[in-house]
C-alpha positions as CSV (number, residue, x, y, z in Angstrom):
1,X,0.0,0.0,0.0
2,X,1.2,3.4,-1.1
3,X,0.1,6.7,0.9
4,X,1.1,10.1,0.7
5,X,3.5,11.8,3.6
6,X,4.4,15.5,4.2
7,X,7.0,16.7,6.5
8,X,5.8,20.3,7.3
9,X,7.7,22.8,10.2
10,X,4.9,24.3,12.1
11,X,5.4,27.4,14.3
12,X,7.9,29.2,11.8
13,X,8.1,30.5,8.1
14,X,11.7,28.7,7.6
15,X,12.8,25.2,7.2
16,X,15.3,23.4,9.9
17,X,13.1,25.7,12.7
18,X,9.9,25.1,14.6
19,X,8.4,21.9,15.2
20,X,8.6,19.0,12.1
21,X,5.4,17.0,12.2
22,X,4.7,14.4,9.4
23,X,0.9,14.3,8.0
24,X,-0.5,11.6,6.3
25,X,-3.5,12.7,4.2
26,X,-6.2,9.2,3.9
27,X,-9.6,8.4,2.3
28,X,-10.1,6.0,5.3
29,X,-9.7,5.2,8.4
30,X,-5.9,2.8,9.2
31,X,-5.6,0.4,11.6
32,X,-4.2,1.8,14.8
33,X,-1.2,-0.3,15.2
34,X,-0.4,0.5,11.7
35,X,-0.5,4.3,12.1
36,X,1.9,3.2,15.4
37,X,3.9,1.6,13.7
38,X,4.4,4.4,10.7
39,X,4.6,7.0,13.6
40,X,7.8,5.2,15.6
41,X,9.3,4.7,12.0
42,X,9.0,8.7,11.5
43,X,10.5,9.0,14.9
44,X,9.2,12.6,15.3
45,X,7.1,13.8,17.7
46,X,4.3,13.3,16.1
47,X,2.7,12.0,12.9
48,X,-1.0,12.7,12.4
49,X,-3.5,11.5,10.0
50,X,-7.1,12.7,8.8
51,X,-9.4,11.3,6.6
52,X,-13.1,13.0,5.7
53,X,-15.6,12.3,8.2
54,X,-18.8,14.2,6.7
55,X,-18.7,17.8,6.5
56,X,-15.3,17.2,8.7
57,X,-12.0,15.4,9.1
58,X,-11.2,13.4,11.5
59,X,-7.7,13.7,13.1
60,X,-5.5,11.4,15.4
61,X,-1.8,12.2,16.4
62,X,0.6,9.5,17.4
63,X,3.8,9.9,19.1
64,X,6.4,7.1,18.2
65,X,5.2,5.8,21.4
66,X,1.9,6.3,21.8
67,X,-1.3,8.3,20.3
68,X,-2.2,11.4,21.9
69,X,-5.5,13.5,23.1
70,X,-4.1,16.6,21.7
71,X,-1.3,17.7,19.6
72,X,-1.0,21.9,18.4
73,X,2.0,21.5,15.8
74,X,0.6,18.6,14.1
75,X,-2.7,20.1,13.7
76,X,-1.4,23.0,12.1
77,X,1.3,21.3,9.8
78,X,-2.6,19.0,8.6
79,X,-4.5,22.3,7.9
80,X,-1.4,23.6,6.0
81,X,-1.2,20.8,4.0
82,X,-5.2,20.8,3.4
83,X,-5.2,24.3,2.5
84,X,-1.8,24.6,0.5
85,X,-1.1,21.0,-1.2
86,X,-4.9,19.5,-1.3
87,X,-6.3,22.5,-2.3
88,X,-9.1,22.8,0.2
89,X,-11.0,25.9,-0.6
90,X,-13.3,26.7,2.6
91,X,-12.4,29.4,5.4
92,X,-12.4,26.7,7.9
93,X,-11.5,23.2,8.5
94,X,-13.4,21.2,11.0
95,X,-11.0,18.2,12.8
96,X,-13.0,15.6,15.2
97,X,-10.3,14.7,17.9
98,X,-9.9,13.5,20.9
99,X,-10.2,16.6,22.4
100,X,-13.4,17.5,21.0
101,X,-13.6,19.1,17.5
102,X,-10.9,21.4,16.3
103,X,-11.3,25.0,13.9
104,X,-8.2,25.7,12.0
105,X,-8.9,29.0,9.5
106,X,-6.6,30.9,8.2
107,X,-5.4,34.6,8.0
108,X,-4.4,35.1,4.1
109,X,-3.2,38.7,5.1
110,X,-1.1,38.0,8.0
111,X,0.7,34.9,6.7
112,X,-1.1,32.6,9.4
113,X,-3.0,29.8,10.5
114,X,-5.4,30.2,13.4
115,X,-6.7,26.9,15.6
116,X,-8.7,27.0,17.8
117,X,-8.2,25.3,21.3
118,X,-9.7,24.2,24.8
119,X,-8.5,26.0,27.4
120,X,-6.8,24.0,30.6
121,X,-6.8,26.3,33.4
122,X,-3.8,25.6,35.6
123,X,-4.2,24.6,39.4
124,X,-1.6,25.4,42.1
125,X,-0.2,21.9,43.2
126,X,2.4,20.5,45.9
127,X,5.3,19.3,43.2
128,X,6.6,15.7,44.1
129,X,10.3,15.8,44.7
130,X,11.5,13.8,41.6
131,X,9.8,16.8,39.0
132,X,11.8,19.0,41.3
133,X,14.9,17.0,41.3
134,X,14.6,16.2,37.7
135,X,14.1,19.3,36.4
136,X,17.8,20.6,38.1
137,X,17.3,23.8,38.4
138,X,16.8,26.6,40.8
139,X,13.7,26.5,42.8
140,X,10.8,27.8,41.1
141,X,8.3,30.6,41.6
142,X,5.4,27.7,41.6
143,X,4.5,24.4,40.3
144,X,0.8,23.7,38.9
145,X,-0.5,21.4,36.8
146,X,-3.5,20.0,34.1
147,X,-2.8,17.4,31.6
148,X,0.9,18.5,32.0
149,X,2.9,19.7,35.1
150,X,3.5,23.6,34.6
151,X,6.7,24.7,36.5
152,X,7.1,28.9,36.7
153,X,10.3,30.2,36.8
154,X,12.0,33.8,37.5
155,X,13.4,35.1,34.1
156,X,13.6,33.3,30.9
157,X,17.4,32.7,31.7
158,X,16.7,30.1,34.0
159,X,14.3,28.3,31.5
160,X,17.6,28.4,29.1
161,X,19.6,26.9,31.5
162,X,17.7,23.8,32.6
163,X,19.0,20.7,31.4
164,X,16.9,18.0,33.0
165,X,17.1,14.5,33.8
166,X,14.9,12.7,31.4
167,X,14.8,9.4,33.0
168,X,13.4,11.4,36.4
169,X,11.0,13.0,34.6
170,X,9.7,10.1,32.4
171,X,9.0,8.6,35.9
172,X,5.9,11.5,36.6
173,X,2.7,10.4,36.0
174,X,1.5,13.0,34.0
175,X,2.0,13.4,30.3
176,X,4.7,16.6,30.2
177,X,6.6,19.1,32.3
178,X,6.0,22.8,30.7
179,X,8.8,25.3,32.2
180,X,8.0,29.0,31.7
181,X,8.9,32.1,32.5
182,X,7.4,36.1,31.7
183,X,9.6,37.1,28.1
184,X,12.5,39.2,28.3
185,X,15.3,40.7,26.0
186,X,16.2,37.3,24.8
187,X,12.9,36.8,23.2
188,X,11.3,40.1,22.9
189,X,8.0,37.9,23.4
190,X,5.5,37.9,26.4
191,X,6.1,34.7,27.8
192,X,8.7,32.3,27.0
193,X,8.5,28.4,27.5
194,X,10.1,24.5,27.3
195,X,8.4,21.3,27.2
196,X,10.1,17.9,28.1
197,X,8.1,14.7,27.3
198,X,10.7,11.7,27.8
199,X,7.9,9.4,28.6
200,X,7.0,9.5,24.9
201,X,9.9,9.1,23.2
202,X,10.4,12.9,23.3
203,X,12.9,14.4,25.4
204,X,12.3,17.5,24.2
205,X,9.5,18.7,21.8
206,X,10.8,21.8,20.0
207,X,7.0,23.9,19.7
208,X,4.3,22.7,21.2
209,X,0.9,24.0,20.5
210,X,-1.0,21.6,23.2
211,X,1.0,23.3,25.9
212,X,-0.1,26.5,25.3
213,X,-3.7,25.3,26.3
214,X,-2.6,25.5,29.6
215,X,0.2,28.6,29.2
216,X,-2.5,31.3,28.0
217,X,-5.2,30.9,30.6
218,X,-1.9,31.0,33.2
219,X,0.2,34.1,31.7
220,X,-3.2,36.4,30.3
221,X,-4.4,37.2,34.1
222,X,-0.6,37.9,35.1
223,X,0.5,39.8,32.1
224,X,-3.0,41.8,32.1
225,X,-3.1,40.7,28.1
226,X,-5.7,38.7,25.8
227,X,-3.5,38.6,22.9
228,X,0.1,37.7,23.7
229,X,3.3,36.3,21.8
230,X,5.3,33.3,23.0
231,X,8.3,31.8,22.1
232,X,8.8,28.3,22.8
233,X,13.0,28.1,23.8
234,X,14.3,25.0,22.0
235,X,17.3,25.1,19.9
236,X,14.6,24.8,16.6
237,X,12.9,27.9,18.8
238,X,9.1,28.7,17.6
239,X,6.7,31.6,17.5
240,X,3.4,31.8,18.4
241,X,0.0,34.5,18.5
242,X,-2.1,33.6,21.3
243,X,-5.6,35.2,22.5
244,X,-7.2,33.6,25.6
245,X,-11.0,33.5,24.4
246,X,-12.4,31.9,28.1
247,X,-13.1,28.5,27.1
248,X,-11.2,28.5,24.1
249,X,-8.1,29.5,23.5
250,X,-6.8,31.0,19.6
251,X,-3.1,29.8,19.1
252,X,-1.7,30.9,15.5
253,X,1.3,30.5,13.7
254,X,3.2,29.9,10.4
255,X,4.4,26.7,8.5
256,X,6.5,25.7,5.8
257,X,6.8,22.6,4.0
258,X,10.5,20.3,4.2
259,X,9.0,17.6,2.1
260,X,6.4,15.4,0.6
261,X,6.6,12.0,-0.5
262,X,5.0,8.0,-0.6
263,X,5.8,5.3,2.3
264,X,5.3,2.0,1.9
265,X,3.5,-0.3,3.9
C-alpha cells in the first residue's frame, strides 16, 4: 500500500526551525497499530492522520510511542497541508479529535493559521520531589499542573539553563513538564516556555501548541493581556499569537513545508 506523507515545520516560516510534524492525508480510516507503527518509523514527535468524516475530518496524532489526546504542531502542519497542497477551498477546517472538534482557519493577510483550542486552566499543586529533582534547576516561583505539570520560573534565563534529567521526569505520571517564565530581551515575546516529554519518546519537543492550552489561561491574568506572543525556547525555537477567548483559546502561527513524498506499507 502506497500513501502520501508531508513533512511540514509548524510554528515558523523557515525550514530546519519550529516543530517538524509528518501528515499523512487518507480516504479512510488505518488500523491503529499500523498508524503506530508508521509513527515510531517517522521518529518525530508526532505524525498525524485525517481522513473525511462528513462535513469534517477526522484527526489522530501519534507519538512514536503512543497516540495522543491533543497535539497543536501537528494540527497545524494537517490544515497547511489541506489548504496549500490539497487544495481545500473553505475558510475553515473542522478536525474531530480526541479533544473535541478542532477549527483551523486561516489569515491570508497575515501569513497565518489560526486553531482554535480548549483552554486548561492551571491549578496550584504541591510538586513531588522527583519533577523538582529532575528538572535541576533553581527553585521555582510555583508548580501547577492540568494534563501537564507547569513549572514557573524567575526570568527566561533560568528556563535556558535547565538541562533536565529525562529518566526522572519520564517517571511522573502526567504526560509533560511545561517550564515558563514572563519574556524578556532574549525573546522580545510575552512569555517564554520549554516542554520535556521523555515518557514519549520525546525528550524534548521543539513547539508545542497543546502546551499552550494551559500557558495562555496562566500568563493572560498575570500579564494583564488577551492577545500575547510566545516563544517556545528549544534550539529549533518557535513563535506563536495567542488570544485567551475563556473557554477556548486562539493559538496561530506559520508553517513551511520540508517535504512530501510516498511510504510503503
Amino acid at each position: 500500500m502506497e500513501l502520501p506523507i508531508y513533512q511540514v515545520d509548524a510554528f515558523t516560516g523557515k525550514v530546519f526551525a519550529g516543530n517538524p510534524a509528518a501528515i499523512c492525508p487518507l480516504d479512510e480510516p488505518l488500523d491503529a497499530q499500523l498508524m503506530q507503527a508508521i509513527a515510531m518509523e517517522n521518529n518525530l514527535s508526532e505524525t498525524a492522520f485525517f481522513y473525511p468524516e462528513g462535513q469534517s475530518f477526522r484527526l489522530r496524532w501519534f507519538t512514536p510511542v503512543s497516540e495522543i489526546d491533543l497535539c497543536g504542531h501537528a494540527t497545524l502542519a494537517s490544515a497547511w497541508v489541506l489548504f496549500e497542497e490539497l487544495g481545500y477551498d473553505r475558510p475553515e477546517i473542522r478536525f474531530e479529535t480526541q479533544s473535541g472538534p478542532l477549527f483551523v482557519s486561516r489569515d491570508i493577510e497575515a501569513g497565518l493559521l489560526r486553531m482554535d483550542f480548549p483552554t486548561w486552566t492551571p491549578q496550584p499543586i504541591t510538586p513531588p520531589r522527583a519533577l523538582l529533582d529532575g528538572l535541576r534547576g533553581p527553585e521555582p516561583l510555583e508548580v501547577l499542573a492540568t494534563r501537564d505539570w507547569l513549572v514557573v520560573y524567575k526570568n527566561e534565563e533560568d528556563v535556558l539553563r535547565l538541562n533536565p534529567d529525562m529518566e526522572s521526569l519520564k517517571a511522573l505520571d502526567r504526560l509533560g513538564v511545561i517550564i515558563t517564565a514572563k519574556g524578556g530581551p532574549i525573546s522580545n515575546a510575552d512569555f517564554v516556555s520549554r516542554f520535556f516529554v521523555p515518557g514519549e519518546g520525546i525528550p524534548e519537543d521543539p513547539v508545542t501548541g497543546s502546551a499552550h492550552s494551559t500557558l495562555i489561561p496562566y500568563w493572560s491574568p498575570r500579564l494583564g493581556k488577551q492577545a500575547m506572543r510566545a516563544v517556545q525556547l528549544s534550539q529549533r525555537r518557535g513563535e506563536l499569537f495567542c488570544e485567551h477567548n475563556g473557554e477556548r483559546v486562539a493559538i496561530s502561527g506559520r508553517a513551511v513545508l520540508y517535504m512530501r513524498g510516498s511510504i510503503y506499507v
